[in-house]
PQR file of N, CA, C, O and H, with PARSE charges and radii, in Angstrom:
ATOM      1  N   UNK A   1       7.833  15.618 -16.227 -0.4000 1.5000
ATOM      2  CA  UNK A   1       7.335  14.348 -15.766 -0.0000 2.0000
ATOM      3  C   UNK A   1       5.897  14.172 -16.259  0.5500 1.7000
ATOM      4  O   UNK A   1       5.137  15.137 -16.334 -0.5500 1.4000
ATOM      5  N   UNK A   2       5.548  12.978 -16.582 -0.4000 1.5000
ATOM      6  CA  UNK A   2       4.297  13.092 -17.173 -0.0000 2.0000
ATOM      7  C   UNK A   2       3.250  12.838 -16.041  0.5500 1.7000
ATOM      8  O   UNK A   2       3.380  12.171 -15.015 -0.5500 1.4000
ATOM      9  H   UNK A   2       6.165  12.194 -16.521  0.4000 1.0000
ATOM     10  N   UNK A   3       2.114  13.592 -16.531 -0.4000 1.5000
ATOM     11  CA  UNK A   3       1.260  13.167 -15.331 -0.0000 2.0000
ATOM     12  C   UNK A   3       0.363  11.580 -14.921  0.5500 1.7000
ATOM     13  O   UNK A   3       0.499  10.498 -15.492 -0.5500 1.4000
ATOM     14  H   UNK A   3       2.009  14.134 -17.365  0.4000 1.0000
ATOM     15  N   UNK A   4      -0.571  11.927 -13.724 -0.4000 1.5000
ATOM     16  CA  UNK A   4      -0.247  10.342 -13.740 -0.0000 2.0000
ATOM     17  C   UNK A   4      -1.393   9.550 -14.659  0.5500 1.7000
ATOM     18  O   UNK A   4      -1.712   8.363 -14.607 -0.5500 1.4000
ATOM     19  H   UNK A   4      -0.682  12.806 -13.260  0.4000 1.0000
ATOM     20  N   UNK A   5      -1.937  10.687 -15.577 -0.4000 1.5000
ATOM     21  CA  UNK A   5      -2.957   9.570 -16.453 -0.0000 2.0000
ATOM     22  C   UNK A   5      -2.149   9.088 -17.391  0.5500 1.7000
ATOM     23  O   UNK A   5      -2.729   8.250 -18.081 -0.5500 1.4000
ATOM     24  H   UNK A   5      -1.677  11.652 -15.619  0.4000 1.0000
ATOM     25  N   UNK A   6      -1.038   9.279 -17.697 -0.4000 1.5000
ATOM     26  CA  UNK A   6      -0.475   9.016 -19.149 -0.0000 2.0000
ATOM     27  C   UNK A   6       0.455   7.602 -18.120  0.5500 1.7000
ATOM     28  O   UNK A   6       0.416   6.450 -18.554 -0.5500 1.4000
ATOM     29  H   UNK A   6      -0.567   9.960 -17.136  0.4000 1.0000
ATOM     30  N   UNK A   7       1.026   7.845 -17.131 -0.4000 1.5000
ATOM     31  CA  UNK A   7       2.120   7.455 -16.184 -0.0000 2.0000
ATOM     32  C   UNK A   7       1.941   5.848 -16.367  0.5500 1.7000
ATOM     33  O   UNK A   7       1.151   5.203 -15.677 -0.5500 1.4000
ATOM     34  H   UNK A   7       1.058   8.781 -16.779  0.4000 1.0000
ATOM     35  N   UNK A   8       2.639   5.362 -17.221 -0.4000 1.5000
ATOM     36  CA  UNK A   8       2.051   3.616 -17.192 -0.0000 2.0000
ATOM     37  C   UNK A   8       2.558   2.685 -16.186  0.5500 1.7000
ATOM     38  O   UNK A   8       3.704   2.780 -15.748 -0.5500 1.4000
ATOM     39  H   UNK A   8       3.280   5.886 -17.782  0.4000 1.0000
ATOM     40  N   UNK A   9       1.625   1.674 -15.763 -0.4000 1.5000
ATOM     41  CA  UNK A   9       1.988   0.704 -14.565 -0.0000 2.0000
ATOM     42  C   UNK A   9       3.569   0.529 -14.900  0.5500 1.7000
ATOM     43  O   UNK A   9       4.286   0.391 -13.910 -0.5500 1.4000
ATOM     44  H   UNK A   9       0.694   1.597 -16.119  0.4000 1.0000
ATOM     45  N   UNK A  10       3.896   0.522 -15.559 -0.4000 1.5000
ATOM     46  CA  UNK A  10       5.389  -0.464 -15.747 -0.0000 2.0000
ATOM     47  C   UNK A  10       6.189   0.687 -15.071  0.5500 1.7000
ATOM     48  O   UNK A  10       6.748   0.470 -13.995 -0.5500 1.4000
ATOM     49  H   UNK A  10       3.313   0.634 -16.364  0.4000 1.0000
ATOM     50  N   UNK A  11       6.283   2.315 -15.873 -0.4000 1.5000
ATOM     51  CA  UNK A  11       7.063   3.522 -15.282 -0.0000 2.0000
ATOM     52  C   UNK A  11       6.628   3.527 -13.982  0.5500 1.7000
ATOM     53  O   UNK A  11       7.596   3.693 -13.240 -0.5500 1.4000
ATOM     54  H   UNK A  11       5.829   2.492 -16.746  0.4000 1.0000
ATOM     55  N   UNK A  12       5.177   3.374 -13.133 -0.4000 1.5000
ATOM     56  CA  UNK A  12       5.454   3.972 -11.952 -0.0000 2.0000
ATOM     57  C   UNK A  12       5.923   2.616 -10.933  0.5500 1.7000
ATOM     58  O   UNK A  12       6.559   2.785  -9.893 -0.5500 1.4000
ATOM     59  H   UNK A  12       4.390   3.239 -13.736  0.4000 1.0000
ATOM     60  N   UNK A  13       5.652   1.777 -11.245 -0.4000 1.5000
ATOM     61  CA  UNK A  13       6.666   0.274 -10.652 -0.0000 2.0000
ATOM     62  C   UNK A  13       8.049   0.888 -10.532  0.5500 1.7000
ATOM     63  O   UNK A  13       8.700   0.954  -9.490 -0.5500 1.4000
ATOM     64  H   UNK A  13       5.135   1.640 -12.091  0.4000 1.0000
ATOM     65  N   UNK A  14       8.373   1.274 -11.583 -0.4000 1.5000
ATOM     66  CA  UNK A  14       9.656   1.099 -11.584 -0.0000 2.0000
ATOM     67  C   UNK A  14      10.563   2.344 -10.973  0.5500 1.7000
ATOM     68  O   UNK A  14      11.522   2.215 -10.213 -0.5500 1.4000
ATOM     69  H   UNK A  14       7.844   1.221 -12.430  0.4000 1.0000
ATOM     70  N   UNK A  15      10.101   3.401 -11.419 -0.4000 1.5000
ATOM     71  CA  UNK A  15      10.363   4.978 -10.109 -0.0000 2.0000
ATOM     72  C   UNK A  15       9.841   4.687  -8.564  0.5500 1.7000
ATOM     73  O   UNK A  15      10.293   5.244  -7.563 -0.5500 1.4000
ATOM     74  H   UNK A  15       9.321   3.506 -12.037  0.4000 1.0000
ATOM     75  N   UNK A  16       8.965   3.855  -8.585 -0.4000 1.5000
ATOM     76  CA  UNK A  16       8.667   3.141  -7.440 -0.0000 2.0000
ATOM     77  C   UNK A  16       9.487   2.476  -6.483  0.5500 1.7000
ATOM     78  O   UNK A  16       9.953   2.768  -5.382 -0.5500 1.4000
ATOM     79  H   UNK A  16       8.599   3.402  -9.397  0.4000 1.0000
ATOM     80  N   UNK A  17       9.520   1.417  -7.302 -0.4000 1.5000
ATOM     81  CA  UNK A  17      11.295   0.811  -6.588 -0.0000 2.0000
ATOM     82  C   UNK A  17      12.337   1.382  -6.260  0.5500 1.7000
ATOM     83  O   UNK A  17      13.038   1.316  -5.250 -0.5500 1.4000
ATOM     84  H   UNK A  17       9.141   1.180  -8.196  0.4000 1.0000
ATOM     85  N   UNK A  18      12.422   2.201  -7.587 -0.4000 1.5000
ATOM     86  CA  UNK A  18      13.929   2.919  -7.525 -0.0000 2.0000
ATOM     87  C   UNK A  18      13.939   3.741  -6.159  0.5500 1.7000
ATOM     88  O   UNK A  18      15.001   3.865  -5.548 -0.5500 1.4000
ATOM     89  H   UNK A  18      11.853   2.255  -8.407  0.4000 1.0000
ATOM     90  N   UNK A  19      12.734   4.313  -5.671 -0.4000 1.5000
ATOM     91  CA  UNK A  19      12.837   5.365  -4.853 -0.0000 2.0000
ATOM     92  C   UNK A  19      13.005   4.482  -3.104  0.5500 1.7000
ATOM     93  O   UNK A  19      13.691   4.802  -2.133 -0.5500 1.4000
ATOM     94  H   UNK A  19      11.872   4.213  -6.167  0.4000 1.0000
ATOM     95  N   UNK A  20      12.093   3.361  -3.301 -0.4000 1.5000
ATOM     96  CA  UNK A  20      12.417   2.672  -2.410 -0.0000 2.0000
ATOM     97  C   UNK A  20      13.898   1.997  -2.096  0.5500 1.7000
ATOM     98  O   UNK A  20      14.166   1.963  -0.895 -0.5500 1.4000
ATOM     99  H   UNK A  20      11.535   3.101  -4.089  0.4000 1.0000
ATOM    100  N   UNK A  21      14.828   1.492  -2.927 -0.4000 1.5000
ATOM    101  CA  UNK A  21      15.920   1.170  -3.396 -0.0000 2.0000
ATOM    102  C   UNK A  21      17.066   2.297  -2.500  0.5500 1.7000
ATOM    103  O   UNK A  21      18.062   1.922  -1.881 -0.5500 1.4000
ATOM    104  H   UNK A  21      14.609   1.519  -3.902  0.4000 1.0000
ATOM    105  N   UNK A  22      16.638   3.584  -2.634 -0.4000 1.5000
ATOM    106  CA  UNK A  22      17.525   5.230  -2.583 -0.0000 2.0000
ATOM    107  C   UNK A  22      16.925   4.773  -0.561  0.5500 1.7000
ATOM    108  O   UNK A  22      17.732   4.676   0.364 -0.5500 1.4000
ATOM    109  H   UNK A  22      15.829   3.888  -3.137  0.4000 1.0000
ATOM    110  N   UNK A  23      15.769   4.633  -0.452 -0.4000 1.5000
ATOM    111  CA  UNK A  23      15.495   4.961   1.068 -0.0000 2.0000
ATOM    112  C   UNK A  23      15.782   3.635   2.198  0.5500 1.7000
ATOM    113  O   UNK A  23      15.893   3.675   3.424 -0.5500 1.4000
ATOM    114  H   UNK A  23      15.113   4.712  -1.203  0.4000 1.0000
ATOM    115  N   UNK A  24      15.853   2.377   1.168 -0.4000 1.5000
ATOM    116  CA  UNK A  24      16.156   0.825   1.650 -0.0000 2.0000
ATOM    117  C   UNK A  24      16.624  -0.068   0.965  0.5500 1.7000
ATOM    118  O   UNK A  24      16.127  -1.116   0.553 -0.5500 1.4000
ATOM    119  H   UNK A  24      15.762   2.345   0.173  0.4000 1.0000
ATOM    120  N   UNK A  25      18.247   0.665   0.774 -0.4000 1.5000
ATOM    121  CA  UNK A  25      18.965  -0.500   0.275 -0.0000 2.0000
ATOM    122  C   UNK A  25      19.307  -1.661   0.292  0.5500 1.7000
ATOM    123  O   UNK A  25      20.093  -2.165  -0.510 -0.5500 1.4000
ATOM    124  H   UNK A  25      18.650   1.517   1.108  0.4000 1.0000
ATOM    125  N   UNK A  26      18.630  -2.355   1.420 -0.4000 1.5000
ATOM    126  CA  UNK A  26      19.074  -3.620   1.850 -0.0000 2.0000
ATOM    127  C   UNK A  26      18.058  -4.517   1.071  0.5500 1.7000
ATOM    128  O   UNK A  26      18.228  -5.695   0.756 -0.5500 1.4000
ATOM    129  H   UNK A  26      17.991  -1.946   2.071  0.4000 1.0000
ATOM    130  N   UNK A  27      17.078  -3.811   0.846 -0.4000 1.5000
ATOM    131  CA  UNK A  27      15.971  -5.450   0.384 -0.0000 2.0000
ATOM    132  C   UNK A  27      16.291  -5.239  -0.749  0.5500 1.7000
ATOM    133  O   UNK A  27      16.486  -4.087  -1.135 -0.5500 1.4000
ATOM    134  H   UNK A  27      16.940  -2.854   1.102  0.4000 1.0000
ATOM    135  N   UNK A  28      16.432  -6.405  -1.632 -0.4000 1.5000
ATOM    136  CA  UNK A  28      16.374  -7.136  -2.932 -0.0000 2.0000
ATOM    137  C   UNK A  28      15.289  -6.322  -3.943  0.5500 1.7000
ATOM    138  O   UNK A  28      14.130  -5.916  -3.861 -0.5500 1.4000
ATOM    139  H   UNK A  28      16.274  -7.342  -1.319  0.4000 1.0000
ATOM    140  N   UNK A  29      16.244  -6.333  -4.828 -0.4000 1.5000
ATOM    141  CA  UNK A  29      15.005  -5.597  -6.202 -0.0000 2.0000
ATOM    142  C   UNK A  29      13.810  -6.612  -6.540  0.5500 1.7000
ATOM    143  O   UNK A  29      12.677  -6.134  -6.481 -0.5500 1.4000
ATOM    144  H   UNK A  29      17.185  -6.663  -4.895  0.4000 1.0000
ATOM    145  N   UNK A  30      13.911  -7.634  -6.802 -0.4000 1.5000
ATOM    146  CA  UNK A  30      12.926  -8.621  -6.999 -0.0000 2.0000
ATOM    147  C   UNK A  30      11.769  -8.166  -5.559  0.5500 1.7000
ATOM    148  O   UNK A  30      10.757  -7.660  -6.043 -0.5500 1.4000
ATOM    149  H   UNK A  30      14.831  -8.023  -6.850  0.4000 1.0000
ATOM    150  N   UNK A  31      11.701  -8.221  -4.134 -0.4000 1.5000
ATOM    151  CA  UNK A  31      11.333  -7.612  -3.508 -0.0000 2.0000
ATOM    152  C   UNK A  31      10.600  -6.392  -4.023  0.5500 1.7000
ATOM    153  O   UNK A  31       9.472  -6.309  -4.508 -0.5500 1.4000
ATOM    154  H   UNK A  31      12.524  -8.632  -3.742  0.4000 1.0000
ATOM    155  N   UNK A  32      11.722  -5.262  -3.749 -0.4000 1.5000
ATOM    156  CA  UNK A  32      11.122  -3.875  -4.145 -0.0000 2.0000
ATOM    157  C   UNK A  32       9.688  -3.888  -4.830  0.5500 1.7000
ATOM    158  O   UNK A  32       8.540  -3.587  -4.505 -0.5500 1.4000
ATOM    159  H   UNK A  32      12.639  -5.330  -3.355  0.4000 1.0000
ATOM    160  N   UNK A  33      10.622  -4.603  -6.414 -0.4000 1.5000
ATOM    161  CA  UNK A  33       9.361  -4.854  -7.401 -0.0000 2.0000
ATOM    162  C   UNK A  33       8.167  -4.714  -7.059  0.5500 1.7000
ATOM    163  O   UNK A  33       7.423  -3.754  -7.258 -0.5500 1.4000
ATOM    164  H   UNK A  33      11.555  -4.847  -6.678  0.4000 1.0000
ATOM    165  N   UNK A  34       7.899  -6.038  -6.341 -0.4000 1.5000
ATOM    166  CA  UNK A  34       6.579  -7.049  -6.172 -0.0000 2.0000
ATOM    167  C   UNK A  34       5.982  -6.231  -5.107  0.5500 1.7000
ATOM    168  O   UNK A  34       4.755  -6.314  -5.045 -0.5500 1.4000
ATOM    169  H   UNK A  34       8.504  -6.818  -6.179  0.4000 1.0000
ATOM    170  N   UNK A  35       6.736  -5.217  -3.986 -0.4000 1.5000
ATOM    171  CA  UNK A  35       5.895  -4.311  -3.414 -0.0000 2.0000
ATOM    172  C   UNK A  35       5.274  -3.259  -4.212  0.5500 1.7000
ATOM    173  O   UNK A  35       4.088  -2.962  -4.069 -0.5500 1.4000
ATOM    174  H   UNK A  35       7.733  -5.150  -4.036  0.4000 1.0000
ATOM    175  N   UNK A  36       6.233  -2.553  -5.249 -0.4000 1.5000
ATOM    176  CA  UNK A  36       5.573  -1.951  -5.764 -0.0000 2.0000
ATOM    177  C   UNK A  36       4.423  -2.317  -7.422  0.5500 1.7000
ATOM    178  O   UNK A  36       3.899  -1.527  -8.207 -0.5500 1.4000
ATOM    179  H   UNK A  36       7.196  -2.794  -5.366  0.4000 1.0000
ATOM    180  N   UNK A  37       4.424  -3.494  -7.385 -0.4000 1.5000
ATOM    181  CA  UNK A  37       3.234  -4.190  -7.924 -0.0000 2.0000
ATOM    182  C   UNK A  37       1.974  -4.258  -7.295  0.5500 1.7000
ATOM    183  O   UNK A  37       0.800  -4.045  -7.599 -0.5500 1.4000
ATOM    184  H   UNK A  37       4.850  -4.136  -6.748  0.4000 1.0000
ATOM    185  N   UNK A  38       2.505  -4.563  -6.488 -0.4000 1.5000
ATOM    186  CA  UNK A  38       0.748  -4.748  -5.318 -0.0000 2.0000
ATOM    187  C   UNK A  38       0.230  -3.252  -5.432  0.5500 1.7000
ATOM    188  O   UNK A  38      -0.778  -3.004  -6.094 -0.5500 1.4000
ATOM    189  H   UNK A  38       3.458  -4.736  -6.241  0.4000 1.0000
ATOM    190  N   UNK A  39       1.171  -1.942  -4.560 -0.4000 1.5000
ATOM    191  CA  UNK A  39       1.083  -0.907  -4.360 -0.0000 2.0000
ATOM    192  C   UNK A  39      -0.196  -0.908  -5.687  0.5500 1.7000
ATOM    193  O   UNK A  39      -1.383  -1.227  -5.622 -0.5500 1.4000
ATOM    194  H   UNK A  39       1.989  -2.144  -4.022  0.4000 1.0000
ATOM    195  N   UNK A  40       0.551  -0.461  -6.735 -0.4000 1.5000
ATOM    196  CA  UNK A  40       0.198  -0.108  -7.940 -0.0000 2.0000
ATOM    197  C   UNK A  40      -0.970  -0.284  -8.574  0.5500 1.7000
ATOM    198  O   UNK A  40      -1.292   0.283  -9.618 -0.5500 1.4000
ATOM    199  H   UNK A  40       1.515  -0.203  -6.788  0.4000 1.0000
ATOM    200  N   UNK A  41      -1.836  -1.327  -7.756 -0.4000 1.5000
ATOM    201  CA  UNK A  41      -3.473  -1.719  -7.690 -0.0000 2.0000
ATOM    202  C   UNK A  41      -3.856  -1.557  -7.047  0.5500 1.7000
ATOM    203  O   UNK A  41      -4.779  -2.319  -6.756 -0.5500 1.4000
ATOM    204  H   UNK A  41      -1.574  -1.788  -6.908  0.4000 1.0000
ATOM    205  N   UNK A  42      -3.438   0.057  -5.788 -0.4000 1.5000
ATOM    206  CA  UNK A  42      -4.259   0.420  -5.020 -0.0000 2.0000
ATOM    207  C   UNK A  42      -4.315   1.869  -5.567  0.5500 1.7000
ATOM    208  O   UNK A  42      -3.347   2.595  -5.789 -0.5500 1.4000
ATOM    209  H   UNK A  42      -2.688   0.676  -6.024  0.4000 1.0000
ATOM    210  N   UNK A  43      -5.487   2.124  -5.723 -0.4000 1.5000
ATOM    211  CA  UNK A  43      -5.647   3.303  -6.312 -0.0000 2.0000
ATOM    212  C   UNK A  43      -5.313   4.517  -5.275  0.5500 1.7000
ATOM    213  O   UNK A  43      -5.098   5.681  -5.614 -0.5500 1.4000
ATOM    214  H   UNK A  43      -6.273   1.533  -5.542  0.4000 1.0000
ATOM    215  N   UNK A  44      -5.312   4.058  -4.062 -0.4000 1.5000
ATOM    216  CA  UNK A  44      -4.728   5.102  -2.692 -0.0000 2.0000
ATOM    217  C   UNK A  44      -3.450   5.289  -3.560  0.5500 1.7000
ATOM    218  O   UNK A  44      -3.269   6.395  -4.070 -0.5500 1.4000
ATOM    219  H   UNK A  44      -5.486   3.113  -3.786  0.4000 1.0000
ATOM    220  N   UNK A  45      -2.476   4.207  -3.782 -0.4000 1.5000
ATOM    221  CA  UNK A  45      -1.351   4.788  -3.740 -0.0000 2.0000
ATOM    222  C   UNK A  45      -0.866   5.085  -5.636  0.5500 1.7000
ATOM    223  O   UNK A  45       0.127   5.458  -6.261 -0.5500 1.4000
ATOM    224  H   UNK A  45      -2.623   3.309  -3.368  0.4000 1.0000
ATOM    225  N   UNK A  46      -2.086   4.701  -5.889 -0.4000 1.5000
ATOM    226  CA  UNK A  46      -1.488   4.711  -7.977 -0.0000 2.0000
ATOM    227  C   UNK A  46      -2.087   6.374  -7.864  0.5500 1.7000
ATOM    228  O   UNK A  46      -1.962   6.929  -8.956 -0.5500 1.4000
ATOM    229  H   UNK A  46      -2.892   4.398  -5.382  0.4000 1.0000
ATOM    230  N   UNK A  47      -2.637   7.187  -6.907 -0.4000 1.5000
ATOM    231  CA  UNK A  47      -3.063   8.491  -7.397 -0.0000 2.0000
ATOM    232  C   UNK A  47      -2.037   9.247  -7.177  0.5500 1.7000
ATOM    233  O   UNK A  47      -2.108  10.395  -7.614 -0.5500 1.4000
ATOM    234  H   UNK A  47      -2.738   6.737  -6.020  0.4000 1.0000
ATOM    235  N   UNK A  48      -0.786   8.823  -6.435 -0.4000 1.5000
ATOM    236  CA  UNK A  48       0.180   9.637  -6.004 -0.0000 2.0000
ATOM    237  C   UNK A  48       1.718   9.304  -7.208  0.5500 1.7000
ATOM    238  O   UNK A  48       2.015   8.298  -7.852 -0.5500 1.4000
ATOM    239  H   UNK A  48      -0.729   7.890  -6.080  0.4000 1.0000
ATOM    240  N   UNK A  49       2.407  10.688  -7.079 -0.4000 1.5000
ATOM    241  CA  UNK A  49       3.569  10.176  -7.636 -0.0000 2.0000
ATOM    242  C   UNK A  49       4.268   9.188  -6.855  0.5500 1.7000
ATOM    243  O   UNK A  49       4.071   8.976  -5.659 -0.5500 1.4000
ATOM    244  H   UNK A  49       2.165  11.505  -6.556  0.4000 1.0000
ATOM    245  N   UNK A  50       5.362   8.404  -7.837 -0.4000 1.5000
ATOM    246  CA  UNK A  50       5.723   6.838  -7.557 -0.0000 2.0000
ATOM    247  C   UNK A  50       6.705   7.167  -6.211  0.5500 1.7000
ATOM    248  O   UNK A  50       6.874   6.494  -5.194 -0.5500 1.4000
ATOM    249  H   UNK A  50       5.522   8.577  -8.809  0.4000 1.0000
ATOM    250  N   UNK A  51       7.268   8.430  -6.602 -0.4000 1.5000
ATOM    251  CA  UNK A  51       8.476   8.548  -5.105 -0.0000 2.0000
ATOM    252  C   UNK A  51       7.552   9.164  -3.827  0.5500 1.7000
ATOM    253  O   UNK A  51       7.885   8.838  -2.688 -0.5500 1.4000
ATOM    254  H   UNK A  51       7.131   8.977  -7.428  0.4000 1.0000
ATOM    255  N   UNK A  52       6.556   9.929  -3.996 -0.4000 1.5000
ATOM    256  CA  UNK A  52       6.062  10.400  -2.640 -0.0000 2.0000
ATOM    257  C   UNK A  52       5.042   9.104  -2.019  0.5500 1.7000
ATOM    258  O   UNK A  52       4.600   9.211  -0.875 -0.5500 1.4000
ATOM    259  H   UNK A  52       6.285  10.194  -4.921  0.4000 1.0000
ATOM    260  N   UNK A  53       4.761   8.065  -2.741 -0.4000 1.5000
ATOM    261  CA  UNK A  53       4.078   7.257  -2.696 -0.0000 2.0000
ATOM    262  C   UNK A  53       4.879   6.021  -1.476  0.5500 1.7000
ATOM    263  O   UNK A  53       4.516   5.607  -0.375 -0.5500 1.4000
ATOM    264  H   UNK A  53       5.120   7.978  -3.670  0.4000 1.0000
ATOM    265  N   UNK A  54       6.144   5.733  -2.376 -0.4000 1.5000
ATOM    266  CA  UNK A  54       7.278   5.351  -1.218 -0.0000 2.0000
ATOM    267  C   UNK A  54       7.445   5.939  -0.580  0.5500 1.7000
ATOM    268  O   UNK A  54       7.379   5.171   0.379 -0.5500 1.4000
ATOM    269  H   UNK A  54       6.438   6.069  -3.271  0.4000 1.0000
ATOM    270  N   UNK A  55       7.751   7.268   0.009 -0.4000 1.5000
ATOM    271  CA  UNK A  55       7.983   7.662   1.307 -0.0000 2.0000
ATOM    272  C   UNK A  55       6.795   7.724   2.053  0.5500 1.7000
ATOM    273  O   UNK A  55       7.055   8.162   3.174 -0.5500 1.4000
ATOM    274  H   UNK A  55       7.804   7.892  -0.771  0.4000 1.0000
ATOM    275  N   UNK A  56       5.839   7.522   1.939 -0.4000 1.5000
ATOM    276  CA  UNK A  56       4.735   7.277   2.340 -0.0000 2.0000
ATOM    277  C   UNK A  56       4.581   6.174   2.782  0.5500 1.7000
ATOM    278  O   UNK A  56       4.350   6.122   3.990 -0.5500 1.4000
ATOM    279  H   UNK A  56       5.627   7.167   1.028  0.4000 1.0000
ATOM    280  N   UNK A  57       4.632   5.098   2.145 -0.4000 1.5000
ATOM    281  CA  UNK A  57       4.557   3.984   2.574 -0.0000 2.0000
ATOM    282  C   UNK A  57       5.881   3.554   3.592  0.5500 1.7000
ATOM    283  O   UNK A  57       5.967   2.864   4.609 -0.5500 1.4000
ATOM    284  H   UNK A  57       4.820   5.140   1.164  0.4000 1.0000
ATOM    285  N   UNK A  58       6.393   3.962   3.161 -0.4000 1.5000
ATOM    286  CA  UNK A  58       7.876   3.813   4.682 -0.0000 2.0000
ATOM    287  C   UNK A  58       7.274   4.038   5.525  0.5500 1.7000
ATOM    288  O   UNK A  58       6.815   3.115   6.197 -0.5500 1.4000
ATOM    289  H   UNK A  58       6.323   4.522   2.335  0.4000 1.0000
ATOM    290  N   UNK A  59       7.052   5.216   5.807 -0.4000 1.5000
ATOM    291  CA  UNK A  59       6.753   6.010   6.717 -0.0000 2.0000
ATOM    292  C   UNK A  59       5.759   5.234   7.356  0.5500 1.7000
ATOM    293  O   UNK A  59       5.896   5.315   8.577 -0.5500 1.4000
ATOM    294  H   UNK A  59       7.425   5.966   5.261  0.4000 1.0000
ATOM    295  N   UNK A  60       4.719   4.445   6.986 -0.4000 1.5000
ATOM    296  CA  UNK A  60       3.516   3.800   7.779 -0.0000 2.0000
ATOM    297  C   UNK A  60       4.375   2.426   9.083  0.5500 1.7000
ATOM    298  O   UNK A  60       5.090   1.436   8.925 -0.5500 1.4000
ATOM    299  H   UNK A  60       4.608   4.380   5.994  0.4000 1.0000
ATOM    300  N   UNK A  61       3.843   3.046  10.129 -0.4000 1.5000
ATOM    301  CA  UNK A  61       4.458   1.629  11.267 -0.0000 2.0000
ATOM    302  C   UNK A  61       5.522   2.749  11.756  0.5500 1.7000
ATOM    303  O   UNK A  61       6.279   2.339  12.636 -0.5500 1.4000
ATOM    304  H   UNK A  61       3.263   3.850  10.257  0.4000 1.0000
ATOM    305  N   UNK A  62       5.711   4.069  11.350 -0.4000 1.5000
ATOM    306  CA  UNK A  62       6.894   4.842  12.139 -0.0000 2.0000
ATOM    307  C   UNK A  62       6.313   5.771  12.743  0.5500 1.7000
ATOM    308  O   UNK A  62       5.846   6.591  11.952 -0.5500 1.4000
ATOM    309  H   UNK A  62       5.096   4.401  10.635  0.4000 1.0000
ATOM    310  N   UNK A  63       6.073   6.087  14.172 -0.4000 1.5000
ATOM    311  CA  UNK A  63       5.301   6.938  14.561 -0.0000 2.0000
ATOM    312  C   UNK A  63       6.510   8.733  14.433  0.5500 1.7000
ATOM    313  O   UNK A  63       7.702   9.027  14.336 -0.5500 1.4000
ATOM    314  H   UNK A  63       6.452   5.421  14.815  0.4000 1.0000
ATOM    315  N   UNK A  64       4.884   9.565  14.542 -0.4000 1.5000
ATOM    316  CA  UNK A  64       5.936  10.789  13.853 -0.0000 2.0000
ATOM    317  C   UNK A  64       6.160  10.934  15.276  0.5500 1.7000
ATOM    318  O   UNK A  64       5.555  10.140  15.997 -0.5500 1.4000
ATOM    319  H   UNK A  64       3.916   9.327  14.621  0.4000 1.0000
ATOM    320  N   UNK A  65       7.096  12.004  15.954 -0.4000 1.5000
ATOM    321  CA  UNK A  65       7.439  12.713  17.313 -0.0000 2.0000
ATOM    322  C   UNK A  65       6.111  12.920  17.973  0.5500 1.7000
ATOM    323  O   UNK A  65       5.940  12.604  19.151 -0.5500 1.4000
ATOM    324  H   UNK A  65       7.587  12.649  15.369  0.4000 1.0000
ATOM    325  N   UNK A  66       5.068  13.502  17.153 -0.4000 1.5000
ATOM    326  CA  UNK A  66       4.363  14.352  17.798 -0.0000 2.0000
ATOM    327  C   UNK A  66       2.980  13.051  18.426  0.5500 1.7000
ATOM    328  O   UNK A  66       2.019  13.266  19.165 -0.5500 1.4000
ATOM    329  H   UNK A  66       5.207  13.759  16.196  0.4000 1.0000
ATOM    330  N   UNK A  67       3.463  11.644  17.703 -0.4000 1.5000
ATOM    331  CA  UNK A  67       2.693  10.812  18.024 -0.0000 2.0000
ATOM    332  C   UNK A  67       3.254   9.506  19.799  0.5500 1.7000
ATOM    333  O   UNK A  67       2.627   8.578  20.310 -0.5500 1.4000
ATOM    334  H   UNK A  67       4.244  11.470  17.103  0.4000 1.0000
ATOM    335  N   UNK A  68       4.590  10.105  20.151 -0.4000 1.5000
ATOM    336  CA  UNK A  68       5.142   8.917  20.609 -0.0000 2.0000
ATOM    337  C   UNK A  68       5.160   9.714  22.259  0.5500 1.7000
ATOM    338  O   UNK A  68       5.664  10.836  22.299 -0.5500 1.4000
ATOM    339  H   UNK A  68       5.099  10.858  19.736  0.4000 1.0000
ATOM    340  N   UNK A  69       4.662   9.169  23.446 -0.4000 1.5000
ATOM    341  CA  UNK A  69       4.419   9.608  24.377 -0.0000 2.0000
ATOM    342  C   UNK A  69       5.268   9.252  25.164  0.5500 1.7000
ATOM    343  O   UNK A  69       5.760   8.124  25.214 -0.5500 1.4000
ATOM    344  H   UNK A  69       4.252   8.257  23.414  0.4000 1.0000
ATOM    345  N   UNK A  70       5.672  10.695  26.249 -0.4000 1.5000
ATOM    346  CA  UNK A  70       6.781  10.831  26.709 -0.0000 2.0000
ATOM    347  C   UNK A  70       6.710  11.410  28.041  0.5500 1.7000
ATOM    348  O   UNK A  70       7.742  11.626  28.676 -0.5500 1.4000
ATOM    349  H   UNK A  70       5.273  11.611  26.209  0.4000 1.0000
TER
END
């Protein structure tokens, strides 16, 4: 896999989606996309690979166990 200086906007858009696509099949690729367009001009998330980047971003708004009081 190449690393992410070589990694061009278009490849990590698009492993981007795809990975989102594998974790939320229901929303529309046109969707996917355009999230992972925005993503992709945040340097928070352009420093990470394109799939840990999506599960990451899922993950935000889901509290973990150790956060949900009981």
């Amino acid at each position: 896999m190449p690393s992410q200086e070589t990694l061009s906007d278009h490849d990590w858009i698009v492993r981007f989606s795809a990975r989102l696509h594998a974790r939320w099949p229901t929303v529309l690729r046109v969707q996917r996309d355009e999230t992972a367009a925005e993503l992709a001009l945040q340097p928070h998330w352009r420093c990470l690979e394109p799939e840990d980047a999506a599960v990451c971003w899922l993950r935000q708004g889901i509290p973990d166990h150790e956060d949900v009081p009981f």
